[in-house]
VEXBA-275630 format. One record per residue (C-alpha): residue number from 1; y, z, x. Coordinates in steps of 0.02 Angstrom, whole numbers, always signed. Each point is the difference from the previous one (the first is absolute). Example, Ala and Ser with C-alpha at 12.3 -4.5 7.8 and 13.67 -1.06 7.14 Angstrom:
2
<mitor n="1" yy="-225" zz="+390" xx="+615"/>
<mitor n="2" yy="+172" zz="-33" xx="+69"/>
***
This chain:
115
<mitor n="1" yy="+320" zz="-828" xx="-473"/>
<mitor n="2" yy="-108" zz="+106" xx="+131"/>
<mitor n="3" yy="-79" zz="+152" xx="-103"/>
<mitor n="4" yy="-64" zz="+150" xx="+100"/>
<mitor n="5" yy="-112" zz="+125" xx="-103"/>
<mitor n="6" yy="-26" zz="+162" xx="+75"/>
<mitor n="7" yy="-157" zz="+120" xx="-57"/>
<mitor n="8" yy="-100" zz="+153" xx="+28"/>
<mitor n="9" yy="+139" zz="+123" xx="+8"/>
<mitor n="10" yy="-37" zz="+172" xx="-105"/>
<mitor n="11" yy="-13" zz="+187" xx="+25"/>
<mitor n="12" yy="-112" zz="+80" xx="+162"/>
<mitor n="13" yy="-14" zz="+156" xx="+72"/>
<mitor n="14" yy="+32" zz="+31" xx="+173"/>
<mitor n="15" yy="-96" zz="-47" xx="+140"/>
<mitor n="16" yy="-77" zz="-147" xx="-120"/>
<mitor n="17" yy="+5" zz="-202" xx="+20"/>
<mitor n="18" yy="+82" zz="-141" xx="-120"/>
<mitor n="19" yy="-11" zz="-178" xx="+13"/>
<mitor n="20" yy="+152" zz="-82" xx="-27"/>
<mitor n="21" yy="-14" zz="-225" xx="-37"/>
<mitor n="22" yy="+121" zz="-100" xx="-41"/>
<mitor n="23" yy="-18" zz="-169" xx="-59"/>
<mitor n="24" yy="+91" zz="-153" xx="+30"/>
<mitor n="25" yy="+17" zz="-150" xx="-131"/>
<mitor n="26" yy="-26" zz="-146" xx="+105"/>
<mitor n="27" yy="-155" zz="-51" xx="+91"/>
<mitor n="28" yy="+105" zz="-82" xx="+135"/>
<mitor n="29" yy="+143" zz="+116" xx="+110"/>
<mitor n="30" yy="+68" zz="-22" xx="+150"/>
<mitor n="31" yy="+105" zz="+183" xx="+12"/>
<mitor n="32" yy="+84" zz="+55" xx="+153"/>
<mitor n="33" yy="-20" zz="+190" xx="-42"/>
<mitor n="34" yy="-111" zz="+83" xx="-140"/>
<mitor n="35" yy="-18" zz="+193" xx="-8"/>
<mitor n="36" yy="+12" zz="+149" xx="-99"/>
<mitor n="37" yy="+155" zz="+120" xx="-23"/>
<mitor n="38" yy="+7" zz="+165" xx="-102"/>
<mitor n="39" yy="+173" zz="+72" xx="-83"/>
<mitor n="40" yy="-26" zz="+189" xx="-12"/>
<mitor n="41" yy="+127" zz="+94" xx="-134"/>
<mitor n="42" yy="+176" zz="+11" xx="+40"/>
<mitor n="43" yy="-54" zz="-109" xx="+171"/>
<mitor n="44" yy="+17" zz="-169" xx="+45"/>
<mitor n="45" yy="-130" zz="-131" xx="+25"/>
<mitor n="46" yy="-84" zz="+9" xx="+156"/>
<mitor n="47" yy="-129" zz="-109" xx="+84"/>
<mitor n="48" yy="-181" zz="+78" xx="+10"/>
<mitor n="49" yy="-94" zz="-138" xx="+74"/>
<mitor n="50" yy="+13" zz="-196" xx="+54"/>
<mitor n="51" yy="-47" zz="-142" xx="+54"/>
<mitor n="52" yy="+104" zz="-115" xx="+100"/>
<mitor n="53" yy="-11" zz="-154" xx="+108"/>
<mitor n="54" yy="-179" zz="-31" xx="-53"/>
<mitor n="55" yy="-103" zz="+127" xx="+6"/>
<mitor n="56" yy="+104" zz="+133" xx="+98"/>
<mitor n="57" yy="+10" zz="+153" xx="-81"/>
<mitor n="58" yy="+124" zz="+152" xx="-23"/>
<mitor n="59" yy="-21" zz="+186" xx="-56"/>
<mitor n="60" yy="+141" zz="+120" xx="-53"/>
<mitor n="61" yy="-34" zz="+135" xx="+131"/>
<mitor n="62" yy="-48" zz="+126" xx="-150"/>
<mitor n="63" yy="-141" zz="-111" xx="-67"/>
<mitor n="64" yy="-73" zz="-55" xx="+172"/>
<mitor n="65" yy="-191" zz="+82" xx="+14"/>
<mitor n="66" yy="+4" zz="+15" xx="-169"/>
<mitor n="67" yy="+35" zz="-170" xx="-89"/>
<mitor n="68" yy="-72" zz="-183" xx="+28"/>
<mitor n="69" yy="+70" zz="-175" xx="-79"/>
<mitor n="70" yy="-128" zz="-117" xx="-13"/>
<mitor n="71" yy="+2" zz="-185" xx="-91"/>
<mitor n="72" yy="-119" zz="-113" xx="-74"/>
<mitor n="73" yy="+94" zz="-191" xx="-5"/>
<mitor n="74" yy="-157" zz="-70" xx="-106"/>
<mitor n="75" yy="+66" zz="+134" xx="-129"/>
<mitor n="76" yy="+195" zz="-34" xx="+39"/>
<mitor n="77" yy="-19" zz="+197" xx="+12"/>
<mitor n="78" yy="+61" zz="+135" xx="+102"/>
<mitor n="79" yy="-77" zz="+184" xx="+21"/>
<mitor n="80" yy="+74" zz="+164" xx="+45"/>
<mitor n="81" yy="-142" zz="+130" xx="+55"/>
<mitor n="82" yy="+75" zz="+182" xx="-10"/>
<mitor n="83" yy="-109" zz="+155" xx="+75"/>
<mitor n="84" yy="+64" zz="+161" xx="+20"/>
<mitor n="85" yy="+128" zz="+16" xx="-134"/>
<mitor n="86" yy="+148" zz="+116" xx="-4"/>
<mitor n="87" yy="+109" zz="+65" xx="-146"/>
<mitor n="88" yy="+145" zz="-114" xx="+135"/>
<mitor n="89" yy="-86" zz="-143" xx="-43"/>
<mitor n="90" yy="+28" zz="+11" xx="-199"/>
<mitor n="91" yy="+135" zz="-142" xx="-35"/>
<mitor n="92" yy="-18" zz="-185" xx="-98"/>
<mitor n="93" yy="-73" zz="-114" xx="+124"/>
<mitor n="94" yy="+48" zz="-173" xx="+9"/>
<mitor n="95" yy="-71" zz="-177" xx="+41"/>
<mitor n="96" yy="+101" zz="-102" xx="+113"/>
<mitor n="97" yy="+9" zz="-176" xx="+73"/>
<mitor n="98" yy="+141" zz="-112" xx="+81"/>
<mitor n="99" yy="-5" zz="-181" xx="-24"/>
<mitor n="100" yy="+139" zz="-93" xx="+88"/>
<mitor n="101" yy="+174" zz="+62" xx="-76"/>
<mitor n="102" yy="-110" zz="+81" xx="-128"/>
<mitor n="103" yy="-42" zz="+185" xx="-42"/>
<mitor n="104" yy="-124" zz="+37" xx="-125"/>
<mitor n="105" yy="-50" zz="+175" xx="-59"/>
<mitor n="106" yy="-142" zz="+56" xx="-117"/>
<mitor n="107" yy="+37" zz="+105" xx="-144"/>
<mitor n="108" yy="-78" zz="+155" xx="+79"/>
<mitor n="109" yy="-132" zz="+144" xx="-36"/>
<mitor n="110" yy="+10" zz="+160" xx="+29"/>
<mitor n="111" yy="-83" zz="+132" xx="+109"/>
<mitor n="112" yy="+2" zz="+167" xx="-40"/>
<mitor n="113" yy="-95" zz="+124" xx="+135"/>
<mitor n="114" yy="-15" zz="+186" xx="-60"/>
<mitor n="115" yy="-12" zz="+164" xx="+125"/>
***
């Protein structure tokens, strides 16, 4: 079973920075998509940030400028840089990868930005 561990979530003003990792079980992966998503409350999940086909990349247009996904394979682990916050960006944020017919999800930390 594929584990994903995600860290570094807490509580920040606004207009501050939090690291986001998220740690995968295995040293070996081959994953066709591993990103980030965030479920505000009373919202549904929605994809913050991406990578796909290698090292392409995608930003949800209200994160772009302000967020950065980064990976380190020696460490099987994946980063999420966030600048900038907003109170919009308070929500539990999740680890993500797709392996073949597979969907694995972290169990999710949560970011809390106050105004």
């Amino acid at each position: 079973q594929v584990q994903l561990v995600e860290s570094g979530g807490g509580l920040v003003q606004a207009g501050g920075s939090l690291r986001l990792s998220c740690a995968a079980s295995a040293n070996i992966f081959s994953f066709n998509a591993m990103g980030w998503y965030r479920q505000a409350s009373g919202k549904q999940r929605e994809l913050v940030a991406a990578y796909t086909n290698g090292a392409s990349t995608h930003y949800a247009d209200s994160v772009k400028g302000r967020f950065t996904i980064s990976r380190d394979n020696a460490k099987n682990t994946m980063y999420l840089q966030m600048n900038s916050l907003k109170p919009e960006d308070t929500a539990v944020y999740y680890c993500g990868a797709l392996l073949g017919t597979y969907t694995y999800w972290g169990q999710g930390t949560q970011v809390t930005v106050s105004s």
